[in-house]
C-alpha positions in Angstrom: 87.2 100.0 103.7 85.0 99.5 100.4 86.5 101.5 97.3 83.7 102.5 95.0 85.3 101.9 91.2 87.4 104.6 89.5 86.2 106.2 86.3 87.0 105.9 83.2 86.4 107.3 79.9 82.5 107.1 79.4 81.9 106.8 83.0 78.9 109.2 84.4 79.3 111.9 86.7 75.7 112.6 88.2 75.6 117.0 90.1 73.5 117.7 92.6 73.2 120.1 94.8 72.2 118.6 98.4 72.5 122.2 100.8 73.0 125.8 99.4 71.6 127.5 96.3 74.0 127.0 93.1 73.2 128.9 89.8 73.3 127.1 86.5 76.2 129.6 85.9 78.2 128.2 89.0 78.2 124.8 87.7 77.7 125.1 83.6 81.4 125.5 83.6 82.0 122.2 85.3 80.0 120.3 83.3 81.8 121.4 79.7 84.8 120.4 81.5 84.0 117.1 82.3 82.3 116.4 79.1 85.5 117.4 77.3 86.7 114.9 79.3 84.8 112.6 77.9 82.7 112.2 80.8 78.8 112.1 80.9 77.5 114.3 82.9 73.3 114.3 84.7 72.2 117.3 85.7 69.8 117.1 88.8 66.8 119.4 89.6 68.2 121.1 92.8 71.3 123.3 90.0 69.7 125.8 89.5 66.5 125.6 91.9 65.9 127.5 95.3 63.8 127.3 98.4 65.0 130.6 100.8 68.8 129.7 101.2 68.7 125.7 100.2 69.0 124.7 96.4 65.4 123.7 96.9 63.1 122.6 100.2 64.0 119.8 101.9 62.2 117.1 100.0 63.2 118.4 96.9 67.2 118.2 98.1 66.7 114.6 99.4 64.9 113.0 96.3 67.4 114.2 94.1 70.4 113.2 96.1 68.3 109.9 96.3 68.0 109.1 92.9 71.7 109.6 92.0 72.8 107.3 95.1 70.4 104.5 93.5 71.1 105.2 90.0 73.7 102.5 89.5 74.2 104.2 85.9 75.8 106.7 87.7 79.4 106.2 88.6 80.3 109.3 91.1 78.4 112.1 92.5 80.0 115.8 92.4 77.9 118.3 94.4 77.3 122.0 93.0 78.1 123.5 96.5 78.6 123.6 100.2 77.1 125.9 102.6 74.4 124.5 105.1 71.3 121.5 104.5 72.8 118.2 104.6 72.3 117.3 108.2 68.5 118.2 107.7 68.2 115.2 105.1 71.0 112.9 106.1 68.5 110.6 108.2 66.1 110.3 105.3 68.3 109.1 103.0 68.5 105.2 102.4 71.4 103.8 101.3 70.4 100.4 100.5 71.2 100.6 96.6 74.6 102.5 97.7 75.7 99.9 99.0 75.1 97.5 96.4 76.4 99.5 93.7 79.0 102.3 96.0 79.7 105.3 93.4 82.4 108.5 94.5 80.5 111.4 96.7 82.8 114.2 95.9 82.7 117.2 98.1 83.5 119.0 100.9 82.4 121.9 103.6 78.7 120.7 104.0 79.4 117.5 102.6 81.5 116.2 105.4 78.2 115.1 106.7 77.4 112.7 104.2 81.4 111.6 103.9 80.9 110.9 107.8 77.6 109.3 107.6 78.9 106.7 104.9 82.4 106.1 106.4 80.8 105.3 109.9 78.2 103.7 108.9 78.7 101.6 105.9 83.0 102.0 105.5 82.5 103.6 101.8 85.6 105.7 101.0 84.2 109.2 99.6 86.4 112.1 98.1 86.8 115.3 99.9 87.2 117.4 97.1 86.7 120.5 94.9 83.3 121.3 93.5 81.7 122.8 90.9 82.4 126.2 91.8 86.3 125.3 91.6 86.1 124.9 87.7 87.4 128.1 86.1 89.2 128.3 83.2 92.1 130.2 85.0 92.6 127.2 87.8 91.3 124.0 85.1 94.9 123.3 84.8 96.2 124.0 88.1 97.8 121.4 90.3 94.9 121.0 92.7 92.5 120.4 89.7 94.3 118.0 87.9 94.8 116.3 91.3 90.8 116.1 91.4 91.0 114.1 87.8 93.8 112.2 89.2 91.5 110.9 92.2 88.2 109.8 90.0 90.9 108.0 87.9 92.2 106.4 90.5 95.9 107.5 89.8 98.3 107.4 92.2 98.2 110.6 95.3 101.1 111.9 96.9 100.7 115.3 98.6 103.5 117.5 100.0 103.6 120.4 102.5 105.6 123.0 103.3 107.3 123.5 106.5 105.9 124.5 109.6 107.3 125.6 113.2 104.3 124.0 114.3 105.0 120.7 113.0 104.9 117.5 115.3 107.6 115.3 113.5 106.4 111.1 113.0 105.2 109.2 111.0 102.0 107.3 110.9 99.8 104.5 108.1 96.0 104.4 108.9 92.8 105.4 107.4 92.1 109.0 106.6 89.3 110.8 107.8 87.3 114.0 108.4 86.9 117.1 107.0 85.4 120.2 108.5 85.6 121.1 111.8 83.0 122.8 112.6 80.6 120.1 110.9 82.8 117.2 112.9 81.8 118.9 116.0 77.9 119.4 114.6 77.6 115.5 114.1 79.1 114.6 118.0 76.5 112.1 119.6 74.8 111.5 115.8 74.6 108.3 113.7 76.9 110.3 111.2 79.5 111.2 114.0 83.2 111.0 112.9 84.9 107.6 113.5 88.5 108.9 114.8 90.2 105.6 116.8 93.6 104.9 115.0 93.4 107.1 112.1 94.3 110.3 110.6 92.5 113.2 111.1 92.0 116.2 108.6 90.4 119.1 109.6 89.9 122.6 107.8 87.5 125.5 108.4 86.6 129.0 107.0 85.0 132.2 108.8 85.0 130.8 112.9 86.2 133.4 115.3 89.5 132.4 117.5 87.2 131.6 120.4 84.7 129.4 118.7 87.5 127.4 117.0 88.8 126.6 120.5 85.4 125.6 121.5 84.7 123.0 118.2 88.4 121.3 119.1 87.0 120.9 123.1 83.9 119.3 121.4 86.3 117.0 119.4 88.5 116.4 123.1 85.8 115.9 125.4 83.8 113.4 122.9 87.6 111.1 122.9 87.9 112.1 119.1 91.6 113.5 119.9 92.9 111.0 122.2 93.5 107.9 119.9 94.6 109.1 116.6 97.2 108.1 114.3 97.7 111.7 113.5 96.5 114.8 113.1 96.3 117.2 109.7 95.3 120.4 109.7 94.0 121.6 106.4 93.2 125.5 105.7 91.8 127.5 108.0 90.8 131.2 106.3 88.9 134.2 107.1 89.9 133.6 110.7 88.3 136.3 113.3 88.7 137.9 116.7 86.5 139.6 119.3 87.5 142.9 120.2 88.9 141.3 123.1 91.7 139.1 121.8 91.5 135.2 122.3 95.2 135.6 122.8 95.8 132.4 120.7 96.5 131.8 116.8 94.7 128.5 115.3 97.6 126.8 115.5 98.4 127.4 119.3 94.6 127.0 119.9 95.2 123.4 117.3 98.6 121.9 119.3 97.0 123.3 123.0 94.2 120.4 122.3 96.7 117.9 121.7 99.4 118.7 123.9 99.3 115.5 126.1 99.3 113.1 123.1 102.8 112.2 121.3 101.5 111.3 117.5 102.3 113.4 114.8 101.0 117.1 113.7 101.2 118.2 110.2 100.4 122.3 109.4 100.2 123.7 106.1 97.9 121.2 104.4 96.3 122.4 101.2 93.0 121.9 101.3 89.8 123.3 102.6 88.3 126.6 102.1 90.8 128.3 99.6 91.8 128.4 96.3 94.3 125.5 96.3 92.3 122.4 97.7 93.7 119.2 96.9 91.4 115.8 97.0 91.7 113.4 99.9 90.1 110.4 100.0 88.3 109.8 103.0 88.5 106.1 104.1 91.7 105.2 102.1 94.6 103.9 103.9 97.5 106.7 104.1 101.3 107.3 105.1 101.7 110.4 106.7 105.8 111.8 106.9 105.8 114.7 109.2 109.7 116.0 109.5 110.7 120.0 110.4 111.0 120.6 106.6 107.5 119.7 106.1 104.9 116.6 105.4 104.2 114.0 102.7 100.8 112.1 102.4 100.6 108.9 100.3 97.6 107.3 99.5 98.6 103.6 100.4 94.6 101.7 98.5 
């Protein structure tokens, strides 16, 4: 795997917003911050603009996220949102000068589809993260955040968890990926499909009824995306919902019933994903997961 180079002071962070609408508001906040930083900061065209629900039309979304991936005076990319828009612009996108010149994509929700693209396609290491709408000046300080600064710096990352009943107890050192499940299960059969074969899985979510969480993990299954990993993380999963009808299973019975028949290990409780407290991972570094019955411990290995 390719790591892009840390920052450092002086170093520019380029936001753009490649799916949903973002206000100036939402991200004006961010940008003081990282200037007080000392960090440059390049505002793109889509903060602030808006085509129905997109941060501007298609075209406009792609040329901007195109210009910051070629810019080499740009050192790491930090997008304003999430929601929905990558996957309609992910095949236009040429990433010729991004791989000349590779720069941190920071993200996550939507954005797994451009950390999957690259990681599959070009073995990039990206930076599931916080965005712009995490910067507040009541969680700046928090734990989680100054994890984020941590990452772009290239400081060491240890995460811990807490315990679990859930917990499958091992230990495994391989290359992290994923992200968000219901996006892994969107890109199955793509050119910007998750690569899963001996490494570490993270998956989160936000909003999927019981039922349709089962259905995105069979997706996974069927497609042999369970079947030969290292091991298995499972990040946040919030604003879980029934059917009138109970599914009869939480996500973590629904989670372990996928991966019953295989023995690697299972770690609950991860924090990251949809939620206040979401940690950076970096996609496409080399990790050691701990996973015991007290809880887990991830180390970011290079």
């Amino acid at each position: 795997m390719i790591h892009p180079p840390y920052l450092q002071k002086g170093s520019v962070i380029g936001i753009t917003c490649p799916a949903g609408f973002v206000s100036h508001d939402r991200v004006s906040y961010a940008v003081e911050t990282l200037r007080n930083m000392d960090y440059e900061v390049v505002i793109g065209d889509t903060v602030g603009s808006e085509h129905y629900y997109f941060s501007g039309n298609d075209e406009a979304r792609r040329k901007d996220l195109q210009c910051m991936l070629d810019d080499i005076s740009i050192h790491a990319i930090l997008m304003g949102r999430g929601g929905y828009g990558m996957s309609r612009i992910i095949d236009e996108l040429d990433f010729t000068k991004f791989q000349q010149n590779p720069k941190w994509i920071c993200g996550f929700s939507d954005i797994t589809v451009l950390h999957s693209h690259i990681l599959n396609n070009f073995g990039i290491a990206t930076m599931h993260s916080p965005m712009c709408g995490a910067f507040k000046p009541d969680t700046i300080t928090q734990p989680h955040m100054l994890n984020f600064f941590d990452a772009i710096a290239g400081k060491p990352l240890n995460h811990q968890t807490i315990h679990s009943e859930y917990n499958r107890t091992g230990e495994a050192s391989a290359v992290l990926t994923g992200g968000n499940l219901a996006i892994l299960a969107h890109l199955t059969g793509s050119a910007s499909e998750v690569d899963t074969d001996g490494k570490i899985l993270f998956i989160e979510d936000i909003g999927e009824y019981l039922y349709n969480t089962d259905r995105l993990l069979l997706n996974l299954k069927r497609a042999g995306k369970l079947d030969k990993l290292a091991a298995l993380i499972v990040g946040g999963f919030t604003d879980v919902q029934d059917t009138e009808r109970p599914f009869g299973q939480t996500v973590n019975e629904i989670i372990l019933d996928k991966v019953k028949e295989y023995d690697y290990p299972v770690c609950f409780n991860f924090p990251a994903g949809h939620q206040e407290i979401n940690y950076t991972l970096t996609l496409g570094g080399m990790h050691h997961l701990k996973v015991t019955k007290q809880g887990g411990e991830l180390e970011l290995i290079k």
